[in-house]
PDB file of N, CA, C and O in Angstrom:
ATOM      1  N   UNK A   1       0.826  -1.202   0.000  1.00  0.00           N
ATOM      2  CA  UNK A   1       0.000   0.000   0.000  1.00  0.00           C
ATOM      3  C   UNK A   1       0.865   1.259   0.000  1.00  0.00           C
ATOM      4  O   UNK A   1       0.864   2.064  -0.932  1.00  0.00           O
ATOM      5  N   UNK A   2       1.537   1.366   1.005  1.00  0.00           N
ATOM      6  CA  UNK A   2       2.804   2.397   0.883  1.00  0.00           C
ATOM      7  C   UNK A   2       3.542   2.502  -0.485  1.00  0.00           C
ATOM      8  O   UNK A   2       3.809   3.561  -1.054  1.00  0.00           O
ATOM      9  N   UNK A   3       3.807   1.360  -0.887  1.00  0.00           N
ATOM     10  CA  UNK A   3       4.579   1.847  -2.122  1.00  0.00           C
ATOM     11  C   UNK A   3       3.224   2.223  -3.732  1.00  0.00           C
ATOM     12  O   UNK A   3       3.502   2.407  -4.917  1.00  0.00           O
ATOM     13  N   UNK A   4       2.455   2.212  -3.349  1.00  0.00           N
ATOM     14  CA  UNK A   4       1.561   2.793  -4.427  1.00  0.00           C
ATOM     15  C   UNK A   4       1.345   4.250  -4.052  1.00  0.00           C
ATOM     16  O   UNK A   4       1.359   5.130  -4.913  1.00  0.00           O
ATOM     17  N   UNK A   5       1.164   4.476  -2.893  1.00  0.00           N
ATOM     18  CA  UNK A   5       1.148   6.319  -2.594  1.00  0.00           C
ATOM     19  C   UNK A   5       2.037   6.566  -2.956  1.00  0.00           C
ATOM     20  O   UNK A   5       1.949   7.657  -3.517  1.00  0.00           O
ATOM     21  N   UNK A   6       3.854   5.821  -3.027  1.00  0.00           N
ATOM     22  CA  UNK A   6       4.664   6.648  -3.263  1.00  0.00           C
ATOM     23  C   UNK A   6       4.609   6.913  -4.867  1.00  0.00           C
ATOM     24  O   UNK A   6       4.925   8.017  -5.309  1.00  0.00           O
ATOM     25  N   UNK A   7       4.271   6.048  -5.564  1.00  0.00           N
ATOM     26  CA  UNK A   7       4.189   5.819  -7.143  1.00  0.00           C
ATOM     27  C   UNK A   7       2.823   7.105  -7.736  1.00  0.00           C
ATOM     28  O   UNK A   7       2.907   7.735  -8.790  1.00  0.00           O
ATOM     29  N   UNK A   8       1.935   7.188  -6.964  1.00  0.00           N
ATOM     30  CA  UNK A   8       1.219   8.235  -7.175  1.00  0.00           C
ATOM     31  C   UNK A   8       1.415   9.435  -6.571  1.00  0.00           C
ATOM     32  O   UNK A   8       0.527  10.256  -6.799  1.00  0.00           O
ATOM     33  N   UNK A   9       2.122   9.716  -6.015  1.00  0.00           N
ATOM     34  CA  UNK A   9       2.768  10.963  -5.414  1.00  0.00           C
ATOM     35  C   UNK A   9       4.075  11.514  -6.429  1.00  0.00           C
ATOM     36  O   UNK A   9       4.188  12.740  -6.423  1.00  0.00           O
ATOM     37  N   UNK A  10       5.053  10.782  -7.281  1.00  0.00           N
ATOM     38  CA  UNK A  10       6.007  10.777  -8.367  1.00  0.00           C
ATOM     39  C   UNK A  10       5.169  11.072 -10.273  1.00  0.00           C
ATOM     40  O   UNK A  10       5.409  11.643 -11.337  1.00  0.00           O
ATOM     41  N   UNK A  11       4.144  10.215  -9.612  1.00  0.00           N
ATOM     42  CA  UNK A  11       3.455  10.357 -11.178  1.00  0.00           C
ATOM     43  C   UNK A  11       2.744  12.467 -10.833  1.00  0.00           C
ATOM     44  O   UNK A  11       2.895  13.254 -11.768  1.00  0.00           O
ATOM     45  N   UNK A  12       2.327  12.788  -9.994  1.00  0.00           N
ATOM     46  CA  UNK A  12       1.655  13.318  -9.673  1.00  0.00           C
ATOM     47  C   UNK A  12       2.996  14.879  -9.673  1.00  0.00           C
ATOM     48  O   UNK A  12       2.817  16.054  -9.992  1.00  0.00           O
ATOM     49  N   UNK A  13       3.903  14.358  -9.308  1.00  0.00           N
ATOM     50  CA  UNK A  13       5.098  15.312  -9.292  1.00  0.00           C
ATOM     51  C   UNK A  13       5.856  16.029 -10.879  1.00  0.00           C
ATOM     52  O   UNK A  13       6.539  16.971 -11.279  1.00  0.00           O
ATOM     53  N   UNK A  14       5.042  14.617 -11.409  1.00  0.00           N
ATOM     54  CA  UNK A  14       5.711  14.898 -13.188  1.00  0.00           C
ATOM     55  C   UNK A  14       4.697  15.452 -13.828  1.00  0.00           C
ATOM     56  O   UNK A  14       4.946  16.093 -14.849  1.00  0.00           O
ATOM     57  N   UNK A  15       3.595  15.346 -13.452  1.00  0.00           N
ATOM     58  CA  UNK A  15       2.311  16.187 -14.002  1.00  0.00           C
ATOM     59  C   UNK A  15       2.864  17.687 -13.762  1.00  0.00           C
ATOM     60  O   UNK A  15       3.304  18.561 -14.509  1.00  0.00           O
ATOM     61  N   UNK A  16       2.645  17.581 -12.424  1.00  0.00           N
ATOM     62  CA  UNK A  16       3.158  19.101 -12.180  1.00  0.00           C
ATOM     63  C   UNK A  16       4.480  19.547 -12.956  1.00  0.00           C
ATOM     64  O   UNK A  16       4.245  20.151 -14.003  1.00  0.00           O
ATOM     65  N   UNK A  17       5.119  19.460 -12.806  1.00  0.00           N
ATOM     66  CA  UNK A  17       6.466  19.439 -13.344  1.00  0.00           C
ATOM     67  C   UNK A  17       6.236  20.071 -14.726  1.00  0.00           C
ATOM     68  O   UNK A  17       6.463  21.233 -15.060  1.00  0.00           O
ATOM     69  N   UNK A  18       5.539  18.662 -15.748  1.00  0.00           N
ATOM     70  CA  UNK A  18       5.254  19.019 -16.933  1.00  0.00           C
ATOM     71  C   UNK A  18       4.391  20.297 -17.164  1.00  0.00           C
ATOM     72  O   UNK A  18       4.697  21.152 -17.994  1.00  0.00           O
ATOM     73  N   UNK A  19       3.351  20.358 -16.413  1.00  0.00           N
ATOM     74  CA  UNK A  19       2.527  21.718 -16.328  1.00  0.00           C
ATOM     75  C   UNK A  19       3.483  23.445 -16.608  1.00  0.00           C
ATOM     76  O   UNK A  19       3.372  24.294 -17.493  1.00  0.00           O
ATOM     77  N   UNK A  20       4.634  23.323 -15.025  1.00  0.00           N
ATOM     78  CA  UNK A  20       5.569  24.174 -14.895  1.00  0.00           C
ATOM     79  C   UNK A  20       6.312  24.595 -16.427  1.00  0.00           C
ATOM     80  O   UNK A  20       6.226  25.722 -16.914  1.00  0.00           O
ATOM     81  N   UNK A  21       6.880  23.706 -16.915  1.00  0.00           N
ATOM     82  CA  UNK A  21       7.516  23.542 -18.373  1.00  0.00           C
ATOM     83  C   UNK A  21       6.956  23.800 -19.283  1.00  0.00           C
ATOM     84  O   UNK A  21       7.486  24.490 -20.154  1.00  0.00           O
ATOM     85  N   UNK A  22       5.609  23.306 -19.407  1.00  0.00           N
ATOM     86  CA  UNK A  22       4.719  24.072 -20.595  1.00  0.00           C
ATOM     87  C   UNK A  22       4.854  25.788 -20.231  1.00  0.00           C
ATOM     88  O   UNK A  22       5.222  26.583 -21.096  1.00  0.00           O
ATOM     89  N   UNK A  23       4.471  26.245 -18.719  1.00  0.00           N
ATOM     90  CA  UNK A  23       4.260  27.248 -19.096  1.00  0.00           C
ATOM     91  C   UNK A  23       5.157  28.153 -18.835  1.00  0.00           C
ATOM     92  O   UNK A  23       4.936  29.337 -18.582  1.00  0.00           O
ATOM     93  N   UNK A  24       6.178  27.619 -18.892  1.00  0.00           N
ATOM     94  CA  UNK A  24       7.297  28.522 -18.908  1.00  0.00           C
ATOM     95  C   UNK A  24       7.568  28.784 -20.191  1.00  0.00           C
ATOM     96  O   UNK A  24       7.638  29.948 -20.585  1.00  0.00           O
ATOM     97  N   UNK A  25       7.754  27.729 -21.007  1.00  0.00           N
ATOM     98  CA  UNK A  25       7.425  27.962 -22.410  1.00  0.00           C
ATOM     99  C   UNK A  25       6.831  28.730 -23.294  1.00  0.00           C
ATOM    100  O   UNK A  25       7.156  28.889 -24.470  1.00  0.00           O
ATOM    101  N   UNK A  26       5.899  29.237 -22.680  1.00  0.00           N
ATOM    102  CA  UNK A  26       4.744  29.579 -23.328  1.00  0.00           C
ATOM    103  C   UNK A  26       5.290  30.968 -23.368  1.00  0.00           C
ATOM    104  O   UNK A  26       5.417  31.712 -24.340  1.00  0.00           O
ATOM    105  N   UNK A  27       5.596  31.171 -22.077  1.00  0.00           N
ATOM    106  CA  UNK A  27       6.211  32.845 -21.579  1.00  0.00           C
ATOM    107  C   UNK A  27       7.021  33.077 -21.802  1.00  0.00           C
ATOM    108  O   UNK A  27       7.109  34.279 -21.552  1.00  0.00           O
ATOM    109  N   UNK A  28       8.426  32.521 -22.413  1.00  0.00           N
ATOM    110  CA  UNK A  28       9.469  32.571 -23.033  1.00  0.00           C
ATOM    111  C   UNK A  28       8.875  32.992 -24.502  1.00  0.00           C
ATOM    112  O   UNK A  28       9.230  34.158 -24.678  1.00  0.00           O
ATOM    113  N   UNK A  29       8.303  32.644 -25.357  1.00  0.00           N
ATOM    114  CA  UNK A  29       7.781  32.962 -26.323  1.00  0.00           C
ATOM    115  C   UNK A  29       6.991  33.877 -26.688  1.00  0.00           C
ATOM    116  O   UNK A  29       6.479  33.789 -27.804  1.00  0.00           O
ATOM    117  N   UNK A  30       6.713  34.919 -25.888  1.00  0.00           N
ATOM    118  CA  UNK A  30       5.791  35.943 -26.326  1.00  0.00           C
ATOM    119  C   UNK A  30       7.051  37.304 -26.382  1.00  0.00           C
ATOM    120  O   UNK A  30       7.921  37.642 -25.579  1.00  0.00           O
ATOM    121  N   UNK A  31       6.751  37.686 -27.356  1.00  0.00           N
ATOM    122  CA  UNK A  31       7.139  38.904 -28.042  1.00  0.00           C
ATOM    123  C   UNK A  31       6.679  40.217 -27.416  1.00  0.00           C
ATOM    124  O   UNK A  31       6.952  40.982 -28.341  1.00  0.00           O
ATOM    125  N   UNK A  32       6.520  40.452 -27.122  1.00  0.00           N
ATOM    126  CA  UNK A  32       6.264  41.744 -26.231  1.00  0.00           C
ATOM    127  C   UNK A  32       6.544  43.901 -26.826  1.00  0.00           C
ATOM    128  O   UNK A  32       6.071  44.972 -26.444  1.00  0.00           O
ATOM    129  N   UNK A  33       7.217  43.606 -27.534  1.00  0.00           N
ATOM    130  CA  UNK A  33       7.760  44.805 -28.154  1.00  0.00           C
ATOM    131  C   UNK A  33       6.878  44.552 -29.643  1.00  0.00           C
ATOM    132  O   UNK A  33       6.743  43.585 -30.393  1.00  0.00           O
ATOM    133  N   UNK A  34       6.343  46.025 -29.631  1.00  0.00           N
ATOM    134  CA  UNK A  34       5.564  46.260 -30.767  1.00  0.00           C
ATOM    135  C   UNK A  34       6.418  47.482 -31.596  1.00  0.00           C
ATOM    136  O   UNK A  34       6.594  48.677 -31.360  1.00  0.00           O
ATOM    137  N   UNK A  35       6.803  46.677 -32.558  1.00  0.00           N
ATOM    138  CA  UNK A  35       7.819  47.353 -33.246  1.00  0.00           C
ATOM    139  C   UNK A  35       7.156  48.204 -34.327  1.00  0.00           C
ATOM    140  O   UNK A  35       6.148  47.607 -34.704  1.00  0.00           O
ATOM    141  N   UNK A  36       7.357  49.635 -35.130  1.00  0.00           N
ATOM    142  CA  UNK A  36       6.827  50.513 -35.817  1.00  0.00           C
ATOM    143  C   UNK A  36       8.078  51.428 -36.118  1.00  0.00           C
ATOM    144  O   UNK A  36       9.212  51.634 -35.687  1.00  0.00           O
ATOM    145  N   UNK A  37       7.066  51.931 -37.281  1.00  0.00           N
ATOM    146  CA  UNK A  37       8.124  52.920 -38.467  1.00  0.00           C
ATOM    147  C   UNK A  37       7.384  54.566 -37.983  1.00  0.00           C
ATOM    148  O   UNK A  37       8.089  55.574 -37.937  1.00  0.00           O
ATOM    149  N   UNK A  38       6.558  54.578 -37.802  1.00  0.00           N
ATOM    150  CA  UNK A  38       5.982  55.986 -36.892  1.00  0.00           C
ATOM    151  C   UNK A  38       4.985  55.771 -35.899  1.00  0.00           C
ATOM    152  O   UNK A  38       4.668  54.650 -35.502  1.00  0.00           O
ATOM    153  N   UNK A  39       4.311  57.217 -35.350  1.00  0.00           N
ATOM    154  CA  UNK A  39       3.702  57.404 -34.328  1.00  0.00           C
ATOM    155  C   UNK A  39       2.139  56.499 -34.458  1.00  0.00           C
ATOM    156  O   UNK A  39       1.525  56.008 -33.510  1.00  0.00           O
ATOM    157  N   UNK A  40       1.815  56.470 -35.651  1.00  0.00           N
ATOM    158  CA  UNK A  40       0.404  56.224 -35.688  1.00  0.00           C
ATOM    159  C   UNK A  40       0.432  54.386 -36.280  1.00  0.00           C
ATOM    160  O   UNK A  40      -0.622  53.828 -36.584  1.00  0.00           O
ATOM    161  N   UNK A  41       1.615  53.761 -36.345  1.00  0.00           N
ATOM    162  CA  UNK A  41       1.936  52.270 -36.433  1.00  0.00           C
ATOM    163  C   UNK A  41       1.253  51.653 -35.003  1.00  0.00           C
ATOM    164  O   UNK A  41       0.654  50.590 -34.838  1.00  0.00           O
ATOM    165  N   UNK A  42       1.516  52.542 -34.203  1.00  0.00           N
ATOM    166  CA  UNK A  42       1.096  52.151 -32.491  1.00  0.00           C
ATOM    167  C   UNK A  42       0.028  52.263 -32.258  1.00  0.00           C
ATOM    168  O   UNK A  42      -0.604  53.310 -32.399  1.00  0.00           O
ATOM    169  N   UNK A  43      -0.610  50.726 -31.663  1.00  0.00           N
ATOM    170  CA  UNK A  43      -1.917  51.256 -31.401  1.00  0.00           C
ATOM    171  C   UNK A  43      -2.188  51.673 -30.088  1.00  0.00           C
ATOM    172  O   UNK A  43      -1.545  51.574 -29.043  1.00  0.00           O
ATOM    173  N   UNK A  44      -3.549  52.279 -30.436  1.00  0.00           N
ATOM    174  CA  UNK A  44      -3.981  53.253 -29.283  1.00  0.00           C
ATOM    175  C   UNK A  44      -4.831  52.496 -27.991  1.00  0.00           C
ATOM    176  O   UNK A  44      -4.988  53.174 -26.975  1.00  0.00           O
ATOM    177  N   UNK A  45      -5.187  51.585 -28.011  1.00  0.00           N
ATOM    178  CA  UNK A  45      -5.321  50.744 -26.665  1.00  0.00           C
ATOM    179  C   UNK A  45      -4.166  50.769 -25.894  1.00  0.00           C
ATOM    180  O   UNK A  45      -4.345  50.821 -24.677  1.00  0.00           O
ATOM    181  N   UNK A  46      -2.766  50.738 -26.400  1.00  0.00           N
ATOM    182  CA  UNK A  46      -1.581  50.131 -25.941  1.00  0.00           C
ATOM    183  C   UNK A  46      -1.190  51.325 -24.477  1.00  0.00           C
ATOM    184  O   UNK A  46      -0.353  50.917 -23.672  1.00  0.00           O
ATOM    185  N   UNK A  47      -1.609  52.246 -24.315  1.00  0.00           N
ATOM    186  CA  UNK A  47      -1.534  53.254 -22.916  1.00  0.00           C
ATOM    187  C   UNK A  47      -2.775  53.418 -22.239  1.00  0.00           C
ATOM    188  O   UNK A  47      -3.861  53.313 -22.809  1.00  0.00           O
ATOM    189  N   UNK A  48      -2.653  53.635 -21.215  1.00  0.00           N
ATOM    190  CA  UNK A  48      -3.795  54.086 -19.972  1.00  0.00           C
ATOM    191  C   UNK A  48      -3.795  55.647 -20.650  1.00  0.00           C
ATOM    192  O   UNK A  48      -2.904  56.011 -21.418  1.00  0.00           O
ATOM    193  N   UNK A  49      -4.950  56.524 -20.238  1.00  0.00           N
ATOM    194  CA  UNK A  49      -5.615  57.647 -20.467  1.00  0.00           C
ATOM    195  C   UNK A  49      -4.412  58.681 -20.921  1.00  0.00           C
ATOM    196  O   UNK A  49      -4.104  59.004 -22.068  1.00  0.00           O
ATOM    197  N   UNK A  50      -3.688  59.201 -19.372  1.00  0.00           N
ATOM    198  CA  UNK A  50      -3.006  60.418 -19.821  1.00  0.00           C
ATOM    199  C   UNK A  50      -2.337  60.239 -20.553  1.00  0.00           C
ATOM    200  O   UNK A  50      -2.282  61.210 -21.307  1.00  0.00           O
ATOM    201  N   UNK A  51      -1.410  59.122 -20.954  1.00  0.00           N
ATOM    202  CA  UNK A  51      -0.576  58.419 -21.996  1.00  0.00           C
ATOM    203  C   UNK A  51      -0.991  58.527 -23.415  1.00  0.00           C
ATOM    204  O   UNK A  51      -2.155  58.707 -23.773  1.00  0.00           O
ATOM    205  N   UNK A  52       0.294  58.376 -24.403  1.00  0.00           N
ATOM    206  CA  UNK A  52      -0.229  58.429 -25.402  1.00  0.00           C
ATOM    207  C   UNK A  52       0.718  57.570 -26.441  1.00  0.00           C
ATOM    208  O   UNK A  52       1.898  57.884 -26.283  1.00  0.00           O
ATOM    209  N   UNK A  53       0.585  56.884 -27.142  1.00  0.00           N
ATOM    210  CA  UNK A  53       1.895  55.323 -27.816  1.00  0.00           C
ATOM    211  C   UNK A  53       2.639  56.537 -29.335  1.00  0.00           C
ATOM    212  O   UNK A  53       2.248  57.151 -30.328  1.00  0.00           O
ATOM    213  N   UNK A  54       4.042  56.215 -28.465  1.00  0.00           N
ATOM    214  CA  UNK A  54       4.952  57.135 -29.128  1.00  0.00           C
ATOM    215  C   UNK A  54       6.104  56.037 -29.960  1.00  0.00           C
ATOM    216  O   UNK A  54       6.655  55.166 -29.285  1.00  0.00           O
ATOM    217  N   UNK A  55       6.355  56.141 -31.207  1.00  0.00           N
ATOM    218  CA  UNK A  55       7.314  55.408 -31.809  1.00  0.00           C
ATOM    219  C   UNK A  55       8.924  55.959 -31.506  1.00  0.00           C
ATOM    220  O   UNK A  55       9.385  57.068 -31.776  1.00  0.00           O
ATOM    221  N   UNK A  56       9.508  54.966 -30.949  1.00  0.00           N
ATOM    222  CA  UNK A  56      10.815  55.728 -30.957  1.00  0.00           C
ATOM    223  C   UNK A  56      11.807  54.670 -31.113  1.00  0.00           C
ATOM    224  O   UNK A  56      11.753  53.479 -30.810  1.00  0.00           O
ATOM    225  N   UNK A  57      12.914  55.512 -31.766  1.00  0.00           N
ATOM    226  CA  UNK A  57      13.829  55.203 -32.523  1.00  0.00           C
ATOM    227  C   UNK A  57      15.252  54.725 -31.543  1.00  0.00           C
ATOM    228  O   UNK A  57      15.918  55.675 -31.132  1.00  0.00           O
ATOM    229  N   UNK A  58      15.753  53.263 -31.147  1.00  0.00           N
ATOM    230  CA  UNK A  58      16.529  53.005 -30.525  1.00  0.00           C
ATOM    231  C   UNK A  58      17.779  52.148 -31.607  1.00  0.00           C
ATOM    232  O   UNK A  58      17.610  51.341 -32.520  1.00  0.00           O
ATOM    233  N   UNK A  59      19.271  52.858 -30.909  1.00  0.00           N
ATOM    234  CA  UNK A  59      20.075  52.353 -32.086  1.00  0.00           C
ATOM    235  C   UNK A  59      20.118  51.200 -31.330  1.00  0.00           C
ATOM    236  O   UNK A  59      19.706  51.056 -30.179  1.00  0.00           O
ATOM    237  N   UNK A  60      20.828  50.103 -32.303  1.00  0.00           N
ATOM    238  CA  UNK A  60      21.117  48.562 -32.458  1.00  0.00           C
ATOM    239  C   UNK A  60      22.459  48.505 -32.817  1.00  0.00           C
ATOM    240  O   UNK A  60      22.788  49.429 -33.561  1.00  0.00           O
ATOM    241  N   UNK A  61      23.234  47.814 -32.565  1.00  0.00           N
ATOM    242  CA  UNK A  61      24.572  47.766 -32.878  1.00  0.00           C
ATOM    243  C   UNK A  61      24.892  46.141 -33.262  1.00  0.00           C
ATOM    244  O   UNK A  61      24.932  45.247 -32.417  1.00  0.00           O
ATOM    245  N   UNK A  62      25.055  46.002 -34.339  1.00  0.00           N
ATOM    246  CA  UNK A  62      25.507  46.386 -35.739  1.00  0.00           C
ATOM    247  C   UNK A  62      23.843  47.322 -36.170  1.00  0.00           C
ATOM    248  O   UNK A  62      22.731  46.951 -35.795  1.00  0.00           O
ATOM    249  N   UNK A  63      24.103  48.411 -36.927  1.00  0.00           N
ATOM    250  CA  UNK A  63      22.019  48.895 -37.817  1.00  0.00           C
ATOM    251  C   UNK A  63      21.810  48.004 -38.759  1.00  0.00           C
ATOM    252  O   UNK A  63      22.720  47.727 -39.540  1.00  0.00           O
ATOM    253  N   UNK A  64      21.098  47.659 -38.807  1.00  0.00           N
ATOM    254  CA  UNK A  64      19.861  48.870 -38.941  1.00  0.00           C
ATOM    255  C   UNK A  64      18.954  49.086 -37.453  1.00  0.00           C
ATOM    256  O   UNK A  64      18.650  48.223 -36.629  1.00  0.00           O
ATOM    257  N   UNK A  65      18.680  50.415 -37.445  1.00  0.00           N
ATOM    258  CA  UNK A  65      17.956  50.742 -35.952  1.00  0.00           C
ATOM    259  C   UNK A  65      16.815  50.251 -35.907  1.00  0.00           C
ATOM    260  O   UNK A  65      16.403  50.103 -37.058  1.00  0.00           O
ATOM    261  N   UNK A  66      15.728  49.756 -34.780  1.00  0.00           N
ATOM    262  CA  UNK A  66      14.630  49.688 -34.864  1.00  0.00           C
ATOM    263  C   UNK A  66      14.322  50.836 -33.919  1.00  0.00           C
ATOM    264  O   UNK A  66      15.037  51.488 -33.158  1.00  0.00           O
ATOM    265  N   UNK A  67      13.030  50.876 -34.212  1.00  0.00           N
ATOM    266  CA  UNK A  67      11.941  51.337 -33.381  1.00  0.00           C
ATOM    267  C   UNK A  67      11.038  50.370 -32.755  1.00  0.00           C
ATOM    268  O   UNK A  67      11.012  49.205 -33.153  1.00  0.00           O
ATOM    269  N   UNK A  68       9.944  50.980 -31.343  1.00  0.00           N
ATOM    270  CA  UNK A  68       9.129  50.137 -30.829  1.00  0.00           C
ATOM    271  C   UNK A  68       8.002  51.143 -30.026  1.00  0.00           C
ATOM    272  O   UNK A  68       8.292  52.274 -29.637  1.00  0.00           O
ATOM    273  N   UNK A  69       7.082  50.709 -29.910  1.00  0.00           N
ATOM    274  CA  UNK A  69       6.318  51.584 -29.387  1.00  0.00           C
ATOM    275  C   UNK A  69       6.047  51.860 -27.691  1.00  0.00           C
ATOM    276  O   UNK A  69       5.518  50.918 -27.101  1.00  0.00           O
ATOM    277  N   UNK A  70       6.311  52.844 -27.041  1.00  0.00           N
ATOM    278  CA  UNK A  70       6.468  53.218 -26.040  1.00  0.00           C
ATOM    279  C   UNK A  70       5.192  54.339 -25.486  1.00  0.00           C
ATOM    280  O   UNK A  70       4.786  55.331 -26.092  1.00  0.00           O
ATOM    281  N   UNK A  71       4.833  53.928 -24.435  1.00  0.00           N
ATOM    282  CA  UNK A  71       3.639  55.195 -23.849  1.00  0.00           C
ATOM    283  C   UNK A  71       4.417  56.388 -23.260  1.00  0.00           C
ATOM    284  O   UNK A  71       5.164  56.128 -22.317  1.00  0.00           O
ATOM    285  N   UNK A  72       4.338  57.690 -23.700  1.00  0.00           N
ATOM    286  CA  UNK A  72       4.291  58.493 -23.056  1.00  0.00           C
ATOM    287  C   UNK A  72       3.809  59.624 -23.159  1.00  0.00           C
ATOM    288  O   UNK A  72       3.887  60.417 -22.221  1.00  0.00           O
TER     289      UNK A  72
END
């Protein structure tokens, strides 16, 4: 009997486990920077009220520069 709790307590550890890994995954993979060539590329959901989504121009080393859209 003991050794079946322990066997379902290990199976039960790799579930989890696997769960953890998916979603780390998942979050490793999202892109987050909304990249644009001007002000109005940005959309306008992307700030709270007083804010306003500004394209700006950050160098890259080796260029070509990008831009990305930023609230302010």
């Amino acid at each position: 009997m003991q050794r079946l709790e322990n066997t379902t307590e290990v199976v039960m550890l790799i579930y989890v486990m696997i769960i953890f890994l998916c979603l780390l995954l998942v979050t490793m993979n999202v892109n987050a920077v909304i990249k644009c060539f001007q002000d109005s590329d940005c959309p306008k959901y992307m700030c709270m009220f007083p804010l306003k989504p500004k394209c700006v121009y950050i160098l890259v080393f080796p260029p070509p520069w990008t831009a990305q859209c930023i609230c302010d």
